[in-house]
TORDRENVEX-301702 format. One line per 8 residues: their letters; for each residue x, y, z of C-alpha. Coordinates in steps of 0.2 Angstrom, whole numbers. Layout:
REM TORDRENVEX-301702
a	X:Y:Z | ...
REM end
This chain:
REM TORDRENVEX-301702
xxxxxxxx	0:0:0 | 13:11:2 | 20:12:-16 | 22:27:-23 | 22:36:-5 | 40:38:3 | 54:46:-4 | 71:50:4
xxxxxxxx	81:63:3 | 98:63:-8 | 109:57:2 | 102:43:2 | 119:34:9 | 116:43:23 | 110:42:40 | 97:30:45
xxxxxxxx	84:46:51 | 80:56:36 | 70:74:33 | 53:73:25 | 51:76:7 | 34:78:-1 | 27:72:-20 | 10:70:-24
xxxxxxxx	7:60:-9 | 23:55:-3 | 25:51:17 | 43:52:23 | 55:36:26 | 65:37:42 | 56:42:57 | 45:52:48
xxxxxxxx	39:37:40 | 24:26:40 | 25:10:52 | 3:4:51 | 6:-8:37 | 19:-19:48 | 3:-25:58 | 1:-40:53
xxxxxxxx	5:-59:59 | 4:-76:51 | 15:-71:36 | 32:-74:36 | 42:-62:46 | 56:-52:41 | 59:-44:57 | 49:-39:74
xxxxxxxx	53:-25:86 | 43:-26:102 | 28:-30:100 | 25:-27:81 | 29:-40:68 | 35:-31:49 | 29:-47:36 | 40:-54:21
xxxxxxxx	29:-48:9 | 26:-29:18 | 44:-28:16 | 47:-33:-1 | 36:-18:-7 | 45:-6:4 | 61:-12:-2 | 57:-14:-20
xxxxxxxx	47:5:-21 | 63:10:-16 | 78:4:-28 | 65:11:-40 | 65:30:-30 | 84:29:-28 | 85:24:-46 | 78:38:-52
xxxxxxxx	90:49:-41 | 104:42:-46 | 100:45:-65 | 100:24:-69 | 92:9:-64 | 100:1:-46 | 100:-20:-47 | 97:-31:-32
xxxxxxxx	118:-33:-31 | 121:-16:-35 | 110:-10:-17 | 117:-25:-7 | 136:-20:-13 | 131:0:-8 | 124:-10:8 | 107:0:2
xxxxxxxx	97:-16:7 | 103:-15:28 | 97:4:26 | 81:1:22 | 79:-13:36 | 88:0:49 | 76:13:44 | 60:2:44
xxxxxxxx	66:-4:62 | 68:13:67 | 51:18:62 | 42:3:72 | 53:7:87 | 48:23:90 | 29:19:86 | 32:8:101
xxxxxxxx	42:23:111 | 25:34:108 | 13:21:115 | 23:17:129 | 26:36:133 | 10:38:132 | 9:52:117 | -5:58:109
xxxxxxxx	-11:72:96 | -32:79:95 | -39:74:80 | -42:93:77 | -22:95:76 | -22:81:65 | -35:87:53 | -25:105:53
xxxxxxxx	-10:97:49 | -20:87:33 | -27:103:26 | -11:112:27 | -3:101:15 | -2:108:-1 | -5:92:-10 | -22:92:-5
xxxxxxxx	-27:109:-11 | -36:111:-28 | -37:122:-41 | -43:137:-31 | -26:134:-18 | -38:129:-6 | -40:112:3 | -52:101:-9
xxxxxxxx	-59:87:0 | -64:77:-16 | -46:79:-23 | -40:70:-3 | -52:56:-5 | -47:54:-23 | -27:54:-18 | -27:43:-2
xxxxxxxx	-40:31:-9 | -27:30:-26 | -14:24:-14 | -26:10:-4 | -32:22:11 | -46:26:19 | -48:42:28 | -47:35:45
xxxxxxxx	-31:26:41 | -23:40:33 | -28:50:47 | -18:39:61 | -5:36:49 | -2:57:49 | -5:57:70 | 9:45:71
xxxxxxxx	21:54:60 | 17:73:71 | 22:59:88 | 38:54:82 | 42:71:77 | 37:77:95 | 49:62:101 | 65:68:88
xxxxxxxx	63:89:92 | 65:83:114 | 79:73:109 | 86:85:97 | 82:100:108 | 97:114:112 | 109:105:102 | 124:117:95
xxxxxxxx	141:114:88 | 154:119:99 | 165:134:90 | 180:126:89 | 172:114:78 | 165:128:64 | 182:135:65 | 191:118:61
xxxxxxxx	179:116:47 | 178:134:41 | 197:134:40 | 196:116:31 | 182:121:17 | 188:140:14 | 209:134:13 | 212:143:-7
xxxxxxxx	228:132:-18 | 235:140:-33 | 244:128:-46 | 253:129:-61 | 251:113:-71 | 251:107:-89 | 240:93:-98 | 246:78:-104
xxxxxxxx	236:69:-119 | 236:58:-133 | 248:70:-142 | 262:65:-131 | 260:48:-130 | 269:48:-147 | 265:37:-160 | 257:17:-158
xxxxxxxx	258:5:-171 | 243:-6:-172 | 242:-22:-163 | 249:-37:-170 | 236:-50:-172 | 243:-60:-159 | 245:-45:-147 | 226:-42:-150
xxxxxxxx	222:-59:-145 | 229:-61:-129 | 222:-44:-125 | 206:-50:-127 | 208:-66:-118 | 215:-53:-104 | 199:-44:-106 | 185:-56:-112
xxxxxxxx	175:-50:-98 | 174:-31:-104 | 167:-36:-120 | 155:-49:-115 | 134:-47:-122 | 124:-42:-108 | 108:-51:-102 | 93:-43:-112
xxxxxxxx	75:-43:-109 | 63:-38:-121 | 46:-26:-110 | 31:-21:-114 | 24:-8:-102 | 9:5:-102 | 9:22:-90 | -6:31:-85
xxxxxxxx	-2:47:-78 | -12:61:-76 | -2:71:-90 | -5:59:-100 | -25:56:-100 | -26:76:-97 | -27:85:-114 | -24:101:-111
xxxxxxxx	-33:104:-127 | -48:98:-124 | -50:112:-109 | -62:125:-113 | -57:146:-111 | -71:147:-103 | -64:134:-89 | -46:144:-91
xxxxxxxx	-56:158:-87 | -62:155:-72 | -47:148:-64 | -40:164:-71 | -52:176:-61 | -52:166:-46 | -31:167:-47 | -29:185:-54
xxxxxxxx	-25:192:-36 | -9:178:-37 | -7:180:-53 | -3:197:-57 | 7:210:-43 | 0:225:-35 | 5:243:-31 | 21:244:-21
xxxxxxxx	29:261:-15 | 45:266:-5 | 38:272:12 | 44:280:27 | 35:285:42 | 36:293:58 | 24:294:72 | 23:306:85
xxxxxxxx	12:306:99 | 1:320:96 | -5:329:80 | 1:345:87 | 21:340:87 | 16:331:69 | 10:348:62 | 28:356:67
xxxxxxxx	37:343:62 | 30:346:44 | 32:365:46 | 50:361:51 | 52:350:34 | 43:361:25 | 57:374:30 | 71:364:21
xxxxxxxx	73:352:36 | 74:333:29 | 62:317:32 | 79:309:38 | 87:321:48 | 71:323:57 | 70:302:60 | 89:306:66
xxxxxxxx	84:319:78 | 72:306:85 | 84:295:89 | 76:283:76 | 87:271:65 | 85:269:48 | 76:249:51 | 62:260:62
xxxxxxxx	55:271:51 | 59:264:32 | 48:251:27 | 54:248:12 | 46:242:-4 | 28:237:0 | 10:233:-6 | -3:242:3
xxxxxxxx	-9:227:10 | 8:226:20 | 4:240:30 | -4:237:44 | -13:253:50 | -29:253:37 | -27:273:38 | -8:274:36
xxxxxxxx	-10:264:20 | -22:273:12 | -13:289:15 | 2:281:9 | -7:277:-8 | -16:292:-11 | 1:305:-13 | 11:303:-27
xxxxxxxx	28:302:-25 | 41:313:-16 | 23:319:-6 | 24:319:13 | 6:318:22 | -4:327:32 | -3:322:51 | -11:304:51
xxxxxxxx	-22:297:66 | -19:280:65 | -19:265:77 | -1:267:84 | 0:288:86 | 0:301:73 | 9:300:58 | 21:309:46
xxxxxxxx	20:297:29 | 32:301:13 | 31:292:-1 | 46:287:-12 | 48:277:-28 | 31:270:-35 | 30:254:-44 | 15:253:-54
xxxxxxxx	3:237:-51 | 3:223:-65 | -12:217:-71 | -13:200:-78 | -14:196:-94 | -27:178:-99 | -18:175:-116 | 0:176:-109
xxxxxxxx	-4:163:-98 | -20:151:-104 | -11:136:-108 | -4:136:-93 | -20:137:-85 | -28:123:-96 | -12:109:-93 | -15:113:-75
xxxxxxxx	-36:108:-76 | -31:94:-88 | -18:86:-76 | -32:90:-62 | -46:80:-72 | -34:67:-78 | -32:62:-58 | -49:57:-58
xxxxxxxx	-47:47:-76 | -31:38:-67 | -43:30:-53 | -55:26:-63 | -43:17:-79 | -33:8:-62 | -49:-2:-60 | -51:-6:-77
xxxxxxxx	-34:-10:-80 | -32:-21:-63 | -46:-31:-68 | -42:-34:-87 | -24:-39:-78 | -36:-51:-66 | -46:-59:-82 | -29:-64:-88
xxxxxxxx	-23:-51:-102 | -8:-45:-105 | -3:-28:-100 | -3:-24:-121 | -20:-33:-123 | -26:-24:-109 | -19:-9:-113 | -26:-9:-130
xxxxxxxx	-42:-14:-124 | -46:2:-114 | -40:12:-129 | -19:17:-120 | -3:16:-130 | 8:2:-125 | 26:2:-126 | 37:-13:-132
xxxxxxxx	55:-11:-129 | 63:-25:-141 | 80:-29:-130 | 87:-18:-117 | 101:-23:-104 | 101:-16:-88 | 108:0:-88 | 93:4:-101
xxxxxxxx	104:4:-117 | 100:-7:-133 | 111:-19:-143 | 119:-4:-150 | 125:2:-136 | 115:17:-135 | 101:21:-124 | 84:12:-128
xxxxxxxx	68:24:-135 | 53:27:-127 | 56:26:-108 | 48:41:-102 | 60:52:-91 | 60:45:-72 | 53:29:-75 | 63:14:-69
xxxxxxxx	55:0:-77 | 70:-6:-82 | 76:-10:-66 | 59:-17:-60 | 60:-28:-77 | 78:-38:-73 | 70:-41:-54 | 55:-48:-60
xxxxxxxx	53:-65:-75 | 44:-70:-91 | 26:-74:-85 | 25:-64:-70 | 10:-53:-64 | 21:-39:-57 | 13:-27:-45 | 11:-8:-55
xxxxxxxx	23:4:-51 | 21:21:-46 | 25:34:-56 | 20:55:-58 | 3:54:-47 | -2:36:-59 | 4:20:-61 | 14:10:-74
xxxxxxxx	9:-10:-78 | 23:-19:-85 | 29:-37:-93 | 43:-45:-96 | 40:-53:-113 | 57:-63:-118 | 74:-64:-110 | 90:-65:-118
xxxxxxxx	104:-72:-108 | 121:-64:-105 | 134:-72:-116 | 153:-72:-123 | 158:-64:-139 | 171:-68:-148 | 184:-59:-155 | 178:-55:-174
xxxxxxxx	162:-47:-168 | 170:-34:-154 | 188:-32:-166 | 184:-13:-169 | 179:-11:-150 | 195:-23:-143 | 207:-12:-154 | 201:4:-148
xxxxxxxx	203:0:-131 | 220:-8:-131 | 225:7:-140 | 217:17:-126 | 230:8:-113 | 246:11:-123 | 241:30:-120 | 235:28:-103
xxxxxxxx	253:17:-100 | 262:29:-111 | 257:47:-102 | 259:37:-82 | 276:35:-87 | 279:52:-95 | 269:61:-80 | 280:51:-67
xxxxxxxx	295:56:-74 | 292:74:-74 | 285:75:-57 | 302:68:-53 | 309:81:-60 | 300:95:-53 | 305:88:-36 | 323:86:-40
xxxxxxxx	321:106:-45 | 316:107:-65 | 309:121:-69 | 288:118:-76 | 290:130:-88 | 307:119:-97 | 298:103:-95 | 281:110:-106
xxxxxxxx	292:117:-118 | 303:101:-120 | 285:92:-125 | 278:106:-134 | 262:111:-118 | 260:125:-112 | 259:130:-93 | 242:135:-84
xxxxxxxx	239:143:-69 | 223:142:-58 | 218:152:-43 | 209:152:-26 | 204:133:-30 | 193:125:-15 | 193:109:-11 | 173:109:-19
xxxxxxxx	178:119:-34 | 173:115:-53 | 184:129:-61 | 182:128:-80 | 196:120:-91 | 205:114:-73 | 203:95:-70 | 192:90:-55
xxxxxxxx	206:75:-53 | 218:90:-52 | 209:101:-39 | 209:83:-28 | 227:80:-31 | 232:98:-25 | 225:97:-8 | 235:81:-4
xxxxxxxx	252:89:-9 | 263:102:1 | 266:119:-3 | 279:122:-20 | 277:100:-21 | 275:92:-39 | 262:80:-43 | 253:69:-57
xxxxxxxx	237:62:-57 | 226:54:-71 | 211:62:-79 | 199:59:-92 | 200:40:-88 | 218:39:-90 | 216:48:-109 | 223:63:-99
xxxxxxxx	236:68:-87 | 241:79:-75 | 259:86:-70 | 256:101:-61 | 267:110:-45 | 257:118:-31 | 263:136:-30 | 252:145:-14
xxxxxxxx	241:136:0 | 230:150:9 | 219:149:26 | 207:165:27 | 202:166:47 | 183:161:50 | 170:173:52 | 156:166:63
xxxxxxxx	146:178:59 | 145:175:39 | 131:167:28 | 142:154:25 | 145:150:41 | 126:151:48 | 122:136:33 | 137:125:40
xxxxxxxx	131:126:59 | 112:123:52 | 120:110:42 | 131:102:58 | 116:104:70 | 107:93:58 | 118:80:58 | 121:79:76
xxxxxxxx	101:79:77 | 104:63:66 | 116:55:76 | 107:60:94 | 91:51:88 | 99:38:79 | 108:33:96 | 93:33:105
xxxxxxxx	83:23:90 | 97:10:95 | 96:10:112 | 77:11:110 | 77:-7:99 | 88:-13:111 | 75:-13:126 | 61:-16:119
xxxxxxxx	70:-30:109 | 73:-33:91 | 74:-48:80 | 79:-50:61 | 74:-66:50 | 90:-65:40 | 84:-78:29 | 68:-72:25
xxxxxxxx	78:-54:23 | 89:-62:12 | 75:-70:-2 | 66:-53:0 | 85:-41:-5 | 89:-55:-18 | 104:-61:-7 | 97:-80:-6
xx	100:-81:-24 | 116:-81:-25
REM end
């Protein structure tokens, strides 16, 4: 039931509590997450903490929802070895535990949350609101009823997820990174290195003969592995998305329209003016002041004279409606500019009121933005057509069909992808057509089998049905039909070979005390020079492998180091290392204690998640753990 619902953030080799991130309807993992669905006993068990039991089966579609998410992250699909070798697999079992844990910590604290803060919460959520910006119950029961929820469920789901966040912000409360830390760091990210270096490439690994049959044989005996045909699977698979069954064409102006006039307050900007005020406590000391600047004195001498800084009597740019005072504002929008008021009696005193650079309001414009409007009431509609094609679709899938005979029966376009290897590219070696962008089928398609009824998967507020149709196993080439490809990488070691040597030897001689400069000319380069590199720093035209290299050699120290994947090398000296003092009180600085609190929040709940599993005792089936990650199959 959850599919489709969690998403982690990034780092997603990070630590096991993670920050929520909101979809369409996507509830947090970590502790943020949702721990109902591991309720329920007679199934096999993948693990039980306490009292509550988490079933084989209610793993695997944790666990498999999420190599799908991370794949999409990570730009490609994520195999079952792949997430055991990251250890992705022991993650996602950490962070389940954790969730159940404290599920158990809130009932035996003894927590609870009104179902009035609860249903605040819910209608706060912006992926609840319609068209209007506005919570829309139909579009609620429509989303959580999408996902397999009823109101009531999704309603404790949300209490327990507002109780484990009580339970993180007491843990996590007055935590601060101590100075000496932010300094250490400061000093660590801000250090600057200048280089001088020069770039080594196929130009100076002199000439190479081709390979003599013989030597080409061996090296592809060496290598057989590198050049061997991957396993491919033929995949036919249908998506329903919102997007997709919404056409925007078929939306009326009319419709547009009305969404337009219900939005043209958000849509265009109103009125703003630079004002300034000052308030005096009587309209007689008010009309003198006036007299006074009427006399040559000015607005901000006089604000001086008061004692009044510039932050207590500029408001800057604003909209009427950001002045508070109903009669200040309309003062302050009835003079035109330059203008100072009459003495003002509003809520807070008397008041003087100039008025400074107007900006006009701008009215908005139906035409510049109707098809806008029109994909956003399409999407909207095609939400409701998703639910209702699900149905269909789930029970033509029932009767038997095919997902391309099913798909063709409710009148959708099915997509057959003829061979594809894991990483999504076809026999060609180039990536396979018609994979919409973000959908991990792929993936989903080498962890299922010809002639298996595979579970939808989740994807832009709809859901994609998929079939492996034919699979063609992994195999050996031989020589004559990967020659071209064999050549061309043997050819690409000789250089790689060639420039290591040559980089080595002047690096030698740069520590021995050669001059760059000779040692460029010598090989016909020239010398660069790069500035205030940091540690994190992409300069253009500098190497990243060059950046890297210089923070781990000396002041005036020679280096090399490969680049381009051994295509390219580096021979550069390190001519200036530079530690600007911290400032505690920068921007810069204010992000990295924000970002260290946060990680020391991490690792204060994680230790107490631990020492929470611990008492109320925790137990893994590593078997059935293993079937579930793919682990048993090996």
């Amino acid at each position: 039931m959850l599919r489709g619902m969690r998403k982690a953030s990034s780092n997603w080799l990070g630590k096991t509590i993670m920050a929520t991130v909101m979809g369409v309807l996507i509830v947090s993992f970590g502790i943020w997450g949702i721990a109902d669905i591991f309720r329920g006993f007679g199934q096999s068990t993948v693990a039980k903490v306490g009292s509550t039991e988490i079933s084989q089966n209610q793993f695997r579609q944790l666990y498999m929802d999420r190599l799908q998410q991370i794949g999409r992250q990570v730009g490609r699909p994520l195999t079952m070895d792949q997430a055991r070798a990251f250890g992705f697999d022991r993650q996602v079992l950490q962070q389940t535990l954790a969730e159940a844990a404290l599920d158990e910590d809130t009932r035996r604290l003894g927590l609870g949350q009104s179902d009035e803060e609860t249903m605040r919460l819910i209608v706060a959520d912006p992926n609840f609101q319609g068209l209007g910006g506005k919570f829309d119950p139909a579009r609620f029961q429509a989303m959580i009823r999408n996902f397999g929820y009823s109101e009531q469920r999704y309603i404790a789901d949300q209490r327990r997820v507002s109780l484990r966040r009580q339970i993180a912000g007491s843990i996590a409360a007055g935590l601060e990174p101590p100075k000496t830390l932010l300094e250490a760091l400061s000093r660590y990210q801000n250090e600057q290195r200048a280089i001088e270096y020069v770039k080594l490439d196929a130009a100076q690994a002199g000439t190479i003969d081709p390979p003599s049959p013989e030597a080409l044989a061996a090296y592809f005996e060496d290598h057989k592995a590198q050049f061997r045909a991957p396993e491919y699977r033929k995949v036919s698979f249908v998506a329903l998305t919102p997007e997709e069954l919404g056409k925007w064409t078929d939306v009326s102006d009319e419709d547009a329209k009305k969404l337009f006039e219900q939005r043209r307050d958000q849509l265009g900007s109103p009125e703003r003016r630079a004002v300034e005020q000052i308030t005096f406590p009587n309209v007689e000391e008010a009309q003198a002041a006036r007299a006074r600047i009427t006399g040559g004195l000015s607005f901000e001498d006089l604000a001086k004279e008061r004692g009044l800084s510039a932050s207590d009597y500029d408001l800057g740019m604003v909209a009427k409606s950001a002045i508070l005072d109903p009669d200040i504002a309309n003062a302050a929008f009835s003079l035109p500019s330059g203008e100072i008021s009459q003495p003002v009696s509003g809520k807070f005193g008397t008041a003087l009121v100039k008025i400074g650079k107007i900006e006009p309001a701008v009215e908005p414009n139906y035409e510049s933005i109707a098809g806008n409007l029109k994909k956003e009431i399409a999407i909207e509609r095609g939400r409701t057509q998703v639910a209702t094609l699900r149905d269909k679709m789930e029970d033509e899938r029932g009767g038997g069909a095919s997902v391309v005979e099913a798909a063709k029966k409710l009148g959708l376009n099915p997509v057959t992808l003829e061979a594809v290897d894991r990483s999504g590219r076809g026999p060609n070696g180039q990536p396979v057509n018609g994979i919409p962008e973000g959908l991990d089928v792929v993936s989903q398609a080498f962890n299922s089998d010809v002639g298996v009824d595979n579970d939808p998967i989740s994807y832009k507020g709809g859901y994609v049905w998929y079939d492996v149709v034919g699979i063609t196993p992994s195999r050996e080439r031989n020589l004559d039909e990967v020659k071209d490809q064999v050549e061309a990488k043997w050819r690409d070691d000789q250089i790689a070979s060639r420039l290591r040597t040559k980089a080595t030897e002047m690096a030698q001689k740069l520590e021995q005390g050669g001059k760059l400069a000779d040692e460029a000319s010598a090989i016909g380069v020239k010398v660069e020079t790069a500035t205030g590199l940091k540690r994190d720093s992409s300069p253009a035209g500098v190497p990243a492998a060059a950046v890297t290299a210089a923070f781990r050699t000396a002041k005036d120290a020679a280096g090399q180091t490969p680049a381009a994947g051994g295509g390219q090398w580096i021979v550069f000296r390190v001519t200036d290392v530079t530690v600007p003092p911290a400032d505690l009180a920068s921007d810069e600085m204010k992000k990295l204690k924000d970002a260290l609190t946060r990680s020391m929040t991490d690792e204060q709940v994680a230790e107490y998640v631990t020492r929470l599993e611990k008492n109320i005792g925790t137990s893994i089936n590593e078997a059935a753990f293993a079937q579930v990650t793919g682990a048993s199959s090996n």
